[in-house]
DRENTOR-453025 format. One line per 2 residues: number of its first residue (from 1); their letters; for each residue z, x, y of C-alpha. Coordinates in nm, 4 decimals. Each point is the difference from the previous one (the first is absolute). Example, Ala and Ser with C-alpha at 12.3 -4.5 7.8 and 13.67 -1.06 7.14 Angstrom:
REM DRENTOR-453025
1> AS> 0.7800,1.2300,-0.4500  -0.0660,0.1370,0.3440
END
This chain:
REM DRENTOR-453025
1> XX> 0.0000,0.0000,0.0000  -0.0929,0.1160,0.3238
3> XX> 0.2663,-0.0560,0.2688  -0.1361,-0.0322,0.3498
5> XX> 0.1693,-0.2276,0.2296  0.3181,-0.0559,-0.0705
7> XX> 0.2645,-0.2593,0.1776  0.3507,-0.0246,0.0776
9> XX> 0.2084,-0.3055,0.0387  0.3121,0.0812,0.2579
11> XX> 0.0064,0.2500,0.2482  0.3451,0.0989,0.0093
13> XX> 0.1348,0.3579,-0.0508  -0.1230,-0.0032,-0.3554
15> XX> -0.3274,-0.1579,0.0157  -0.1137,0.1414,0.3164
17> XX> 0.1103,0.3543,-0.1670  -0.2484,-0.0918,-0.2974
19> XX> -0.3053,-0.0721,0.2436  0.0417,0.2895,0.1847
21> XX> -0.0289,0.1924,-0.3184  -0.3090,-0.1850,-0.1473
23> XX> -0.1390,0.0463,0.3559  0.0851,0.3180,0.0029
25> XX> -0.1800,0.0909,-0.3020  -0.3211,-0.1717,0.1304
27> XX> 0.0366,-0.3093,-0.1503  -0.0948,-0.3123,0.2410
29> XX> 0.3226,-0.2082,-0.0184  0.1041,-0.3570,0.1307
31> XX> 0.3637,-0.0756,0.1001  0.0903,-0.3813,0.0047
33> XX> 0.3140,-0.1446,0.1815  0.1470,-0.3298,0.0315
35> XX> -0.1214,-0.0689,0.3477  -0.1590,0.1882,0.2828
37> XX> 0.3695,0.1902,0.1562  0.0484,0.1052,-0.3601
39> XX> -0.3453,0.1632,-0.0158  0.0681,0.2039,0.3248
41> XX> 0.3278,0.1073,-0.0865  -0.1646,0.1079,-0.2959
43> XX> -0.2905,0.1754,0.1719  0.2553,0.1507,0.2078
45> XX> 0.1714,0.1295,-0.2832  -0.2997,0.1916,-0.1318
47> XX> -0.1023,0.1475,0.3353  0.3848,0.1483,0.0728
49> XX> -0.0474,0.1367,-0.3232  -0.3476,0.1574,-0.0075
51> XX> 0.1067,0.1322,0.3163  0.3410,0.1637,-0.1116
53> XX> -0.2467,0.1606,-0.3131  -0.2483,0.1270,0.2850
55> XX> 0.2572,0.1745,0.1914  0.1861,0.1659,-0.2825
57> XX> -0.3151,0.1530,-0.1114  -0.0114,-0.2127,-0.2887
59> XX> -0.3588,-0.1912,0.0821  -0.2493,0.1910,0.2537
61> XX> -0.1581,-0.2526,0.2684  -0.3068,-0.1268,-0.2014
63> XX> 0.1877,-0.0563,-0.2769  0.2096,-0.1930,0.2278
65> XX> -0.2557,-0.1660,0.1406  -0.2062,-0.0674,-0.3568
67> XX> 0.3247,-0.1452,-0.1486  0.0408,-0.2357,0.3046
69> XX> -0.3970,-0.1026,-0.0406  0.0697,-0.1115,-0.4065
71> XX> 0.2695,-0.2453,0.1330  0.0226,-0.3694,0.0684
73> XX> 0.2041,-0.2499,0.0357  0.0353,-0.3850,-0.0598
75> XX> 0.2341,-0.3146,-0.0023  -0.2224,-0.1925,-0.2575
77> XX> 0.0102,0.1319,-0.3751  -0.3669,-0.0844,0.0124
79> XX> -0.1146,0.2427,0.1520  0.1074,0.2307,-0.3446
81> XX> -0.2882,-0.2108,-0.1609  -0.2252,0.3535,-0.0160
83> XX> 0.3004,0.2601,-0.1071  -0.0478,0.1373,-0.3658
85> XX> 0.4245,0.0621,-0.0055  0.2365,-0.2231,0.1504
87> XX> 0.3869,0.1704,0.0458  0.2888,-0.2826,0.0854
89> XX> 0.2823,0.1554,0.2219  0.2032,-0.3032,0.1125
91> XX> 0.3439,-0.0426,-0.0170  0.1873,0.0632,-0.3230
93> XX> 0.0102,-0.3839,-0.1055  -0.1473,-0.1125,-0.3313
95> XX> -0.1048,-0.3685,0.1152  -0.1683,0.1251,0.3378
97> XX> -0.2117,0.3256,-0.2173  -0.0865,-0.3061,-0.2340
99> XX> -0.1018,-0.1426,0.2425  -0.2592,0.2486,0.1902
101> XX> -0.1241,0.0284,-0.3367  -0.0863,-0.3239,-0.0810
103> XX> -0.1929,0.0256,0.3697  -0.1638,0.3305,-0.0872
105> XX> -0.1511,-0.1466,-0.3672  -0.2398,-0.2391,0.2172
107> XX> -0.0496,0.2287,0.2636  -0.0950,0.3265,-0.1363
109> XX> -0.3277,0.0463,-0.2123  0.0321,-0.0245,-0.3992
111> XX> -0.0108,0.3621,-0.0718  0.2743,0.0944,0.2548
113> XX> 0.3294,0.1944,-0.0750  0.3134,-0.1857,0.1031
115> XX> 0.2960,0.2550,0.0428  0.3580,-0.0479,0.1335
117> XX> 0.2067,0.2590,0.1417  0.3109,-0.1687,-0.1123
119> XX> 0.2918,0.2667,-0.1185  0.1598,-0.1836,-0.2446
121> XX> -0.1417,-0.3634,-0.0365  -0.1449,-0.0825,-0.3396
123> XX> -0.4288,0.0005,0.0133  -0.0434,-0.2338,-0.2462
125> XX> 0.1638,-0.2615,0.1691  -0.2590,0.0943,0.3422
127> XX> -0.2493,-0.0061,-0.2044  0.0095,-0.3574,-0.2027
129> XX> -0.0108,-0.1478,0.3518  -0.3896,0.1399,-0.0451
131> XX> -0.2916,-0.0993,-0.2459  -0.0512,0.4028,-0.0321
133> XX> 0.3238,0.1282,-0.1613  -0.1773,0.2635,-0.1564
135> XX> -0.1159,0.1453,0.3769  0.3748,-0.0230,0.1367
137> XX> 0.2145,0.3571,-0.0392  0.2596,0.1126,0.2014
139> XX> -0.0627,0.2805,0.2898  0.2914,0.1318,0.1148
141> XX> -0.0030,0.2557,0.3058  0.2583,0.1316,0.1530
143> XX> 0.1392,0.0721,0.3283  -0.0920,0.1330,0.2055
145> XX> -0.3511,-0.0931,-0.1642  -0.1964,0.2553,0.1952
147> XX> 0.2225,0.2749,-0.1112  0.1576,-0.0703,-0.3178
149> XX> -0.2311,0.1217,-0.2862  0.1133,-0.2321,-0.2520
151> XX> -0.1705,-0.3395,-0.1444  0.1530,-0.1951,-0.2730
153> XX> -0.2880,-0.2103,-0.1534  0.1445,-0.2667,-0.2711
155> XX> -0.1418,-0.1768,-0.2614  0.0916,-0.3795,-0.0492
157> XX> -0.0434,-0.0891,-0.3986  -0.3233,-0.1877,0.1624
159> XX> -0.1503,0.2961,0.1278  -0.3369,0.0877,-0.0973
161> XX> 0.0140,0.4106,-0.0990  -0.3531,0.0227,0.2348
163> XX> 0.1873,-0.1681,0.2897  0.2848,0.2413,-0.0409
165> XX> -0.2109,0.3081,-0.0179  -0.2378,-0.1190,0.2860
167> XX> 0.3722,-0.0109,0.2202  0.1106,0.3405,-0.1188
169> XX> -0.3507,0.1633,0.0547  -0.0047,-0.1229,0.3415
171> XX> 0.3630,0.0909,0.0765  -0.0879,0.3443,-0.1424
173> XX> -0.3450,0.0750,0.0995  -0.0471,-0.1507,0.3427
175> XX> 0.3546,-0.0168,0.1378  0.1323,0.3198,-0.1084
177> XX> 0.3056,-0.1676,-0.1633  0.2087,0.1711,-0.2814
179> XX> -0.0379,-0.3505,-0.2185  0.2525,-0.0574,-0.2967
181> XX> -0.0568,-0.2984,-0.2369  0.2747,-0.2735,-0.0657
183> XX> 0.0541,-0.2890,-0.2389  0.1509,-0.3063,0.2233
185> XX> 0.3684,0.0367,-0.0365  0.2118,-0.0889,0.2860
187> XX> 0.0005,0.3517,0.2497  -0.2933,0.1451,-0.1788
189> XX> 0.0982,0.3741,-0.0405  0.1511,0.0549,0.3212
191> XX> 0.1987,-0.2363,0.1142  0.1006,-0.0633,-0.3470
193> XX> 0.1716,0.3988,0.1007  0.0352,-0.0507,0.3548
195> XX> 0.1875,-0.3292,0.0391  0.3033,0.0419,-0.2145
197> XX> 0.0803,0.3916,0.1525  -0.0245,-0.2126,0.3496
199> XX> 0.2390,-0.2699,-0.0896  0.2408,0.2278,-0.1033
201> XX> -0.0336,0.1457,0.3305  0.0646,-0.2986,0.1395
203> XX> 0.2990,-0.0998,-0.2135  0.1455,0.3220,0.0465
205> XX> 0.0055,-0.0909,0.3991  0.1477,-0.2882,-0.0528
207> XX> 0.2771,0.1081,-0.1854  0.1188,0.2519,0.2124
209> XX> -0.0664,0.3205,-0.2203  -0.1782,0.1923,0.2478
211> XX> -0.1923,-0.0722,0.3258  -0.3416,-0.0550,0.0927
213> XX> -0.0631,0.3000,0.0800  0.1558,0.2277,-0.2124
215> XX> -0.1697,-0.2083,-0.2780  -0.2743,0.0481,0.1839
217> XX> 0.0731,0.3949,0.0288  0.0749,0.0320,-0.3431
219> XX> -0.3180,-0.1260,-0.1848  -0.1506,0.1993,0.2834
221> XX> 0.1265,0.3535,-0.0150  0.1772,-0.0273,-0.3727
223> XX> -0.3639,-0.1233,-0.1621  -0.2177,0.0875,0.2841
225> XX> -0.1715,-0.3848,0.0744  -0.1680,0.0163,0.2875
227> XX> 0.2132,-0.3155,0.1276  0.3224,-0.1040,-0.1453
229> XX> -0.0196,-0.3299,-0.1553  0.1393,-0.2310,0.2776
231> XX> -0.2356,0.1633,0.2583  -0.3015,-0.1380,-0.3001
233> XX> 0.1818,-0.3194,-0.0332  -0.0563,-0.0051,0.4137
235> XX> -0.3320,0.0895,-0.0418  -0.1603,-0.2236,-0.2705
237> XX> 0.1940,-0.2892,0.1561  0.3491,-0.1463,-0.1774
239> XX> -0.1724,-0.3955,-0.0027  -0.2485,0.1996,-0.2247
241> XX> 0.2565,0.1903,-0.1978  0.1497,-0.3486,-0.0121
243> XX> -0.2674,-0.1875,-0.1526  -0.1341,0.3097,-0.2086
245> XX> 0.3790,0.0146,-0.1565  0.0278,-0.3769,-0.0572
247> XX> -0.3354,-0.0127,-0.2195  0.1112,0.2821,-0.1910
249> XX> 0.3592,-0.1263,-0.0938  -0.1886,-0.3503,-0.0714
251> XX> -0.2120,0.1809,-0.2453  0.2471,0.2625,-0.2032
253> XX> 0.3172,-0.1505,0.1030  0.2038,0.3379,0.0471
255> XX> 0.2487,0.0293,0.2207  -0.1858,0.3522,0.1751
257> XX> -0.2667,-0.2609,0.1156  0.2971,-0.2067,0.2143
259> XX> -0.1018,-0.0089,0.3603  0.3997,0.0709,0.0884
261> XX> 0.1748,-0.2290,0.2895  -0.0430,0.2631,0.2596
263> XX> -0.3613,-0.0087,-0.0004  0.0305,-0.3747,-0.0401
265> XX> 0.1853,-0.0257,0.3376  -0.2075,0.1949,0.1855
267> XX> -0.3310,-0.1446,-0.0601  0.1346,-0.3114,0.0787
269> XX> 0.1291,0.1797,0.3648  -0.3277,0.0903,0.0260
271> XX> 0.0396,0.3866,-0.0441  -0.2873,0.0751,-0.1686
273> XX> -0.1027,0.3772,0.0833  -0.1999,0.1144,0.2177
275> XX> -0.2566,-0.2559,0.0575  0.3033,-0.1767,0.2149
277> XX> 0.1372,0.2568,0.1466  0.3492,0.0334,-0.2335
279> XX> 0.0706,0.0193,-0.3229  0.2487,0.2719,-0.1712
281> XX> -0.0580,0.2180,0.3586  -0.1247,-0.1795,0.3043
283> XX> -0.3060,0.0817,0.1253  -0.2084,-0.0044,0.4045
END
């Protein structure tokens, strides 16, 4: 399969991250939104951050400039009717990614690619809200998208092998991803390693056995991370460590998969990380 136009569904920190790579790697790319302030935000997004890769040397100006030419942007799903792979990045909710799917099955053309970039949601159940099960796999990036090298692509027991191969191929071959094959388990590979070392982070914060930052410190300069774990909790967002944690413990039912009542509490404040400003540090 030959994957040449590509869209994204969301246009927040992870899906804009995900165009700017396809676009980035010369591949024209549509962005939809839910409505037209969502698409500029979105837009805006990119453009901060092909600018930021510009001035650290990272892009030269035409590449800039060529990666900002593959791009568009929508607030109607329709206008993915000509992409050959489709990547979800909405909001970590099973009924609402059911339900972009369900759009994208009579939207996209038949031989199309539906991906999501979920982190710990279960593909098969994304992709029996389609009539293609056996084109839906999981595409997980990972942020920062443009930087991080890693994609997780999963398998759903639907999966056709040729759809799955197609994914990794172009992950591999045109993105310049380090791609690792999954089976769909709840947290993949990573998260499946990641979430559980976090929580305990977390737990151990809440009962008083050290501070934030010298758990922080610890991971940091005892098993050289380049972050300690709260500053990654900050980072990936703790309504996404949230939701992550509560479809793993729903699916093994071990304790290590708990979300624990500090991290509870202050999602519900509305401390999630960085993207508002304060999480386990406060941020300008």
């Amino acid at each position: 399969m030959d994957i040449q136009k590509v869209g994204v569904v969301g246009g927040g920190t992870m899906g804009s991250g995900i165009a700017e790579v396809c676009a980035r790697s010369g591949v024209h790319t549509t962005v939809t939104e839910i409505d037209a302030a969502a698409v500029e935000q979105a837009q805006q997004r990119i453009g901060t951050s092909l600018g930021k890769a510009q001035a650290r040397g990272r892009i030269t100006a035409e590449a800039h400039d060529a990666a900002a030419a593959k791009l568009s942007y929508s607030h109607d799903l329709a206008d993915l009717a000509g992409c050959d792979l489709v990547i979800e990045a909405v909001i970590e909710n099973l009924d609402e990614k059911r339900r972009i799917f369900g759009l994208l099955d009579t939207v996209t053309p038949p031989h199309a690619v539906l991906a999501s970039n979920t982190s710990s949601i279960a593909i098969i159940d994304l992709a029996t809200a389609t009539q293609r099960p056996q084109q839906v796999v999981g595409m997980h990036f990972f942020n920062p998208a443009p930087v991080q090298p890693l994609v997780e692509v999963v398998r759903s027991v639907a999966s056709a092998p040729e759809t799955v191969d197609a994914v990794v191929a172009f992950g591999t071959e045109r993105l310049g991803k380090h791609v690792i094959r999954c089976e769909d388990r709840a947290g993949f590979v990573v998260n499946r390693l990641l979430v559980p070392y976090l929580l305990a982070a977390i737990q151990m914060a809440d009962t008083g056995q050290a501070t934030v930052a010298d758990i922080d410190a610890g991971m940091k300069y005892g098993c050289a991370h380049p972050m300690g774990p709260l500053e990654l909790c900050d980072l990936i967002g703790l309504d996404v460590i949230e939701a992550v944690a509560e479809v793993m413990h729903a699916e093994y039912a071990e304790r290590l998969y708990a979300p624990p009542p500090l991290l509870r509490r202050m999602v519900a404040a509305g401390r999630l990380g960085r993207k508002t400003g304060a999480g386990f540090y406060d941020y300008d």
